[in-house]
N, C-alpha and C positions, 0 to 999 in steps of 0.2 A: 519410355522409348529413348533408347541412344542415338545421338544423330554423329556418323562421320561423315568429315568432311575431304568427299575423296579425289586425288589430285589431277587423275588422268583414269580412264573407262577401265575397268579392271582390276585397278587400283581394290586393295584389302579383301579378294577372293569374290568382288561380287563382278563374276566375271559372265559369259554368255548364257551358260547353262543357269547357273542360276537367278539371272537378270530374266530369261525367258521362262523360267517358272513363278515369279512372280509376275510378269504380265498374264500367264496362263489364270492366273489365282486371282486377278484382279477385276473388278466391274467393267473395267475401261480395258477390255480385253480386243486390243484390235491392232493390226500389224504395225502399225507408225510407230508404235510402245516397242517393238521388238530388237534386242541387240543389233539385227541386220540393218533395222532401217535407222536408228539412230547413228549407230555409227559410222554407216554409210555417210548420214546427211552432214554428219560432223565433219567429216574429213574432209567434203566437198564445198561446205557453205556456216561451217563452224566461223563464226565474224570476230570475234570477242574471248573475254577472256571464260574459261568454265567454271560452274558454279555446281557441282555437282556431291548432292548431298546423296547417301546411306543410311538406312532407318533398320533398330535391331531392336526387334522385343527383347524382355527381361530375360528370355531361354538363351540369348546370344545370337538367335536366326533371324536371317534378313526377311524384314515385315514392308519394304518400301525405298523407293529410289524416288529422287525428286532432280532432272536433268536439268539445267539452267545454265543461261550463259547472258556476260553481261554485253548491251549497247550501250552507247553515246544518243543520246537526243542532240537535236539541234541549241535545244539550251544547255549542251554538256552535263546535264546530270543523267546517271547510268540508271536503265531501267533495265531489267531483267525479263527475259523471255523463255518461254518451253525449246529445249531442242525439239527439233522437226523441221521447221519453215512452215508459217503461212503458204507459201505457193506449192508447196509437193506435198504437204502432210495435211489428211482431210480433218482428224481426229487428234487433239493433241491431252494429258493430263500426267498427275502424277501418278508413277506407277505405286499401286498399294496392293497389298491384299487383300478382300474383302473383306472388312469387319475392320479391319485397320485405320483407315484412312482418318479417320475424327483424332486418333492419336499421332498418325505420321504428320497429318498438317499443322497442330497443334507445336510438336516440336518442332518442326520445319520453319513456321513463321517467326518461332522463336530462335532458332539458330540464325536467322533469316538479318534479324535485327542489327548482329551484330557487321553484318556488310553493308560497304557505301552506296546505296539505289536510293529512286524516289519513289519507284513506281515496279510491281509484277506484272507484268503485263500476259496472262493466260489465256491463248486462242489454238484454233479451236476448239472448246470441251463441249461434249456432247450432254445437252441440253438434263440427261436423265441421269449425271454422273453423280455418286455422294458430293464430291467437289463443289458442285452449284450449291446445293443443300446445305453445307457445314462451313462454308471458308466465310458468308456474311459475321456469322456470329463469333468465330474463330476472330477474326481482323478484330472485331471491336475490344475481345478480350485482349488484344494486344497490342493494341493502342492505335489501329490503323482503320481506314477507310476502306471501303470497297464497295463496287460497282457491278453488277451484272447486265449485259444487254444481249439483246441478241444477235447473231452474226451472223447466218447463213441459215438453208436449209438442207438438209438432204435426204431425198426422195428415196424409200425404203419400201422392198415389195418382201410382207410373208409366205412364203412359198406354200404351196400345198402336195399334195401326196402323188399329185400325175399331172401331167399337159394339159388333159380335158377336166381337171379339174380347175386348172390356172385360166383355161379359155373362160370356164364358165364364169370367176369370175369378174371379168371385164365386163364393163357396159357394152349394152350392144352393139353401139357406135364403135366405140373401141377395138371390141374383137373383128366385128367387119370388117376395118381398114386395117387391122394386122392382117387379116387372112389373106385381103385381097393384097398387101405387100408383099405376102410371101409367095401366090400364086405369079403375080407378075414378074417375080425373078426369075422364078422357074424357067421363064422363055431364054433367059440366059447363060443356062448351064451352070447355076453357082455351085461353088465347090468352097466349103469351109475344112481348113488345116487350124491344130491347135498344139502350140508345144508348152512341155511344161519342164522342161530340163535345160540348166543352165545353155549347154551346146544347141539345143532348139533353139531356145529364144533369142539366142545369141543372131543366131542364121535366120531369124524373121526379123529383127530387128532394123535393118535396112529398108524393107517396106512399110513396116510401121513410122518409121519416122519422114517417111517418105509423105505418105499418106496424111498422117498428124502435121506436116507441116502444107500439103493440100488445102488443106479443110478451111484454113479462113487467116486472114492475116496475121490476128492477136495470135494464133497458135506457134503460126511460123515466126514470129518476134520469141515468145516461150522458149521453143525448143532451138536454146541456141547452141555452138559447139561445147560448150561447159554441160550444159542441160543433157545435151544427149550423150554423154558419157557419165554424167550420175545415174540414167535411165537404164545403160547397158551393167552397168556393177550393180546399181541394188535389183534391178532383174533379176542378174545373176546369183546375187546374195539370197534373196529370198526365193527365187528358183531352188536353188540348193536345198532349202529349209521344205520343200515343196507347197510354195506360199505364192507361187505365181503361176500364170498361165497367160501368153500371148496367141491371139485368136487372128485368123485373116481369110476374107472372104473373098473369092476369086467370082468374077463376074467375063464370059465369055474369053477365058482362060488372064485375065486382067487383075493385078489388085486391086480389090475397089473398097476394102474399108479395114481396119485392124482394130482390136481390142484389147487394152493392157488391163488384165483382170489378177485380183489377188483373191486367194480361196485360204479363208483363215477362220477359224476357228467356227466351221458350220456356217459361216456367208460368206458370198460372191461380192465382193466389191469392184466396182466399173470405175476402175484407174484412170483410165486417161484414154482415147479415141482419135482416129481419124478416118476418112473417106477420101475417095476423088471424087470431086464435084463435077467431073464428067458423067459419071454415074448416079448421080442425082435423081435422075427419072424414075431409076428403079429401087431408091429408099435400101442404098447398102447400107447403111449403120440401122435400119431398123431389122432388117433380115438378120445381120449380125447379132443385134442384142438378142431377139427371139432366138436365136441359136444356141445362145448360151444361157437364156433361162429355162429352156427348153434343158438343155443338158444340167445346167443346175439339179434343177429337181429329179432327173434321174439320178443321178449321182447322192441324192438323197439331201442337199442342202434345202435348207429352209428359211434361208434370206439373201435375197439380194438388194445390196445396196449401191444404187447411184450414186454414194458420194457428193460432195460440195456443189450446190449450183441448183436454181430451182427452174429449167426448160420444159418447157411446155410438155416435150416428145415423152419424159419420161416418167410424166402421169398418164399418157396414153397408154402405157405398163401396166396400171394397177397400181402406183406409187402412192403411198403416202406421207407425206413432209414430216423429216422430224427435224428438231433443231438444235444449233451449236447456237454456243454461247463467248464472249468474252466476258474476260473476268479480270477487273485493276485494281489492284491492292496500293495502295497510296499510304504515304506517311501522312498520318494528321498533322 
């Protein structure tokens, strides 16, 4: 495996399209890996200096990208981290293509060596990636330490073949208080809009952020002026790629809840949310999700996933927890 060392995104031909067919190709196949969102987040919250390796089997075709960029620690030694961010990115890994990855890390730790860091710092990787599996034994053969723990969870429903196949099943408990949440809105006229074009989303995005910054304190600290314009570009971005959908549910002709959903590769992921807590009585964010797992499964997907965060509401779904992991690579 060749590794270059490439100086800026695009750099030696591995540019969109083909950065985006190796995500397609890879295990760790999910939007935050995709040209749109990484170099979105780079432009907006890139900190450091980039560490951005290229991986080429022996045929000369790229088998793997490994995006990094360096921090300062408070004890001034640099530790390297996954493009994405912690705070916007649910999923983070190295992109490989399937069968690959025991070779791209392999070189990779060893290209790795010859930079000033103390520590790789990889969050979050999804608990069932090759990565977790191969990088312990990989470190040791390269003189290093590593750690794995666990970091989060995220609550994932496998979708089935129709609606009354999803009602059924919910525990009983469960589908009761759906039903009866969806019936009690009714008395309010809701009315659900869903755009999935840059210019849609663009034109909801004022009530969504509106909303999202409703919903609870922490959220409105979140979504600050910076925030909410990396929300309107990678929107956009991955609107464009048709990787997005913004959802908004009108209660008594009122906003009362929005949804930032990414539909990527056969799953639904539930982005980021908000409500008005005036409307609280009538449980708009759960009317809203049931909307759009309801429309999931017509549309023929077969996963929806919650994303980071373990909330009680969204085992009331049918959810079940899987987990992300951190992963620290240390000099011995």
């Amino acid at each position: 495996m060749r590794v270059e060392r490439l100086p800026a995104w695009g750099a030696h031909g591995l540019g969109e399209t083909t950065w985006n067919g190796l995500v397609a190709r890879a295990r760790t196949n999910v939007p935050f890996l995709t040209w749109q969102f990484q170099t979105t987040w780079w432009r907006f919250w890139g900190p450091g200096e980039l560490h951005l390796l290229g991986f080429q089997d022996a045929a000369g075709d790229w088998a793997g990208a490994l995006p990094l960029y360096a921090t300062a620690e408070d004890t001034g030694e640099p530790v390297l981290r996954l493009v994405g961010g912690t705070d916007v990115a649910d999923y983070l890994d190295v992109v490989a293509a399937a069968g690959s990855e025991e070779a791209v890390w392999k070189a990779g730790l060893q290209a790795l060596l010859d930079s000033p860091w103390h520590a790789i710092d990889l969050r979050p990787v999804p608990a069932d990636s090759p990565t977790v599996a191969l990088l312990p034994a990989l470190a040791r053969a390269a003189g290093l330490t590593c750690r794995i723990e666990r970091e989060e969870r995220c609550p994932v429903i496998e979708l089935p073949d129709s609606w009354d196949a999803y009602l059924a099943r919910l525990s009983g408990k469960d589908r009761h208080e759906l039903r009866r949440k969806l019936r009690r809105a009714e008395g309010a006229k809701p009315r659900v809009e869903v755009a999935r074009t840059p210019a849609g989303i663009a034109a909801f995005l004022d009530s969504f952020v509106a909303l999202h910054k409703k919903s609870k304190v922490g959220k409105a600290r979140f979504m600050d002026e910076r925030m909410e314009v990396f929300f309107r570009e990678v929107g956009a971005a991955l609107a464009a790629a048709e990787w997005a959908a913004l959802w908004l549910l009108w209660l008594d002709e009122q906003p009362a809840a929005a949804l930032f959903c990414l539909e990527y590769a056969g799953t639904i992921g539930l982005y980021n949310s908000g409500f008005d807590p005036a409307a609280r009585a009538l449980s708009p964010g759960v009317v809203l999700i049931a909307r759009t797992v309801e429309d999931a499964i017509a549309r023929g997907f077969r996963r929806y996933d919650f994303l980071r965060g373990d909330e009680p509401y969204k085992y009331g779904f049918g959810a079940v927890p899987t987990d992300v992991v951190r992963i620290t690579v240390t000099r011995a």
